[in-house]
N, C-alpha and C positions, 0 to 999 in steps of 0.2 A: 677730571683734573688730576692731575701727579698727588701721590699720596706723601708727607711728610719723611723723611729720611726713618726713623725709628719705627713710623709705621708701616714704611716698606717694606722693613728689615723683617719686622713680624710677621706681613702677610709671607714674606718670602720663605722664612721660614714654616708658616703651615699650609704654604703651596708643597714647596717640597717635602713636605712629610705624609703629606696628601698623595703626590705622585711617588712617592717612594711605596707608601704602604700599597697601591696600584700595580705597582710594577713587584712586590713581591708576592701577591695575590697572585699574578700571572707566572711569574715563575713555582709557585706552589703547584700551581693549575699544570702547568708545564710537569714538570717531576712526577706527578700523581698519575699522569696519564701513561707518560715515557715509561713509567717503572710500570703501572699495569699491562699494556700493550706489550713492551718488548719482554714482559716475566718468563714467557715460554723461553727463548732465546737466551736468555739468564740462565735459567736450569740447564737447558740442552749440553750448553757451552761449559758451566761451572763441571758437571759430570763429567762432560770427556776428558776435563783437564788434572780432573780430581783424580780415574782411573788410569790417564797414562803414562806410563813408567817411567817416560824420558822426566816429566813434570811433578808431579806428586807423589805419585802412585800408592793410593791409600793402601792401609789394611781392611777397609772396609767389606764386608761378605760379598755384597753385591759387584765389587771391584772384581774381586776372585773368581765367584762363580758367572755372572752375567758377561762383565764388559773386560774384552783385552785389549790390546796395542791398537787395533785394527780395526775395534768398532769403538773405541776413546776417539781413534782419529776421526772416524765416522761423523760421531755428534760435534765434535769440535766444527769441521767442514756445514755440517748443515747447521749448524746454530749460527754459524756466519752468511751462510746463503740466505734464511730464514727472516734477517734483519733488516737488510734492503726492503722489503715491502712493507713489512712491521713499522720500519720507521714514518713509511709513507704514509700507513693507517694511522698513527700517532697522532701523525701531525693534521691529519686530516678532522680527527678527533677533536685534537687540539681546538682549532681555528674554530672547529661548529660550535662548540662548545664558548670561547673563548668573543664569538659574533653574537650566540644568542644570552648569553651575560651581559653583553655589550660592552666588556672588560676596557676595551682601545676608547672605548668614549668617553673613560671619567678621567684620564688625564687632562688637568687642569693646564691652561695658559697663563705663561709670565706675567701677562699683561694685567694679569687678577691680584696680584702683590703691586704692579706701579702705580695702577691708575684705581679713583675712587668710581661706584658705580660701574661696574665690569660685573655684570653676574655671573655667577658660578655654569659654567656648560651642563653637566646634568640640570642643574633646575630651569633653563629656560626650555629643553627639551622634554620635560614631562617627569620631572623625578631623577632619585640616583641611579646613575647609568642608564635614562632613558628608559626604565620600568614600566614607566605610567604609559607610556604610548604604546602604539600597535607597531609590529616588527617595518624596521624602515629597509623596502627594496635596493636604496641607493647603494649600503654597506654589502661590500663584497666581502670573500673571505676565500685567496685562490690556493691552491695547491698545486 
């Protein structure tokens, strides 16, 4: 049965604080990986930009002695080639990671703020985010 206007309101609101704090969990998850995985490609790229003359060109020793014009452009080029794949392993990361949480499972439905009697989706599946059960075949996770 439809729930009363004020307590709509309420449930709707900690639906949505429910799927918000969900959805920044997963962008957390997202960031922590993207920044671990693509780190190399960070350094490669921040260096060549950091030594080449046209762009920064520190004072730094290692500037002077190791990297000129030619090998800045070097790492700059392969910190860009190097990110294509990396991003692929990211995200690859990502998703297994992100399946075997079962992160995509605990967003709630609207329908849990209108109607009385709608249980919560993790608990009729075994716990939060589907914990309590054993890993379900159905959930895919493509790249």
């Amino acid at each position: 049965e439809p729930r009363s206007t004020w307590c709509c309101l309420a449930w709707t609101l900690l639906v949505v604080t429910m799927n918000s704090l969900v959805f920044f969990i997963n962008l957390l998850l997202m960031f922590v990986v993207f920044t671990v995985v693509l780190l190399p490609t960070i350094v490669v790229v921040y260096f060549g930009f950091q030594c080449h003359s046209r762009v920064l060109h520190s004072a730094a020793r290692y500037c002077k002695s190791i990297l000129d014009d030619n090998s800045s452009s070097a790492l700059i080029i392969l910190g860009f080639v190097i990110m294509s794949p990396l991003i692929v392993v990211a995200m690859a990361i990502y998703c297994s990671l992100a399946r075997h949480l079962r992160l995509f499972m605990c967003f709630q439905p609207y329908s849990r703020a209108v109607y009385k009697g709608v249980k919560w989706r993790w608990y009729e599946e075994g716990g939060l985010c589907s914990c309590a059960k054993g890993c379900n075949t159905q959930v895919k996770a493509w790249v």
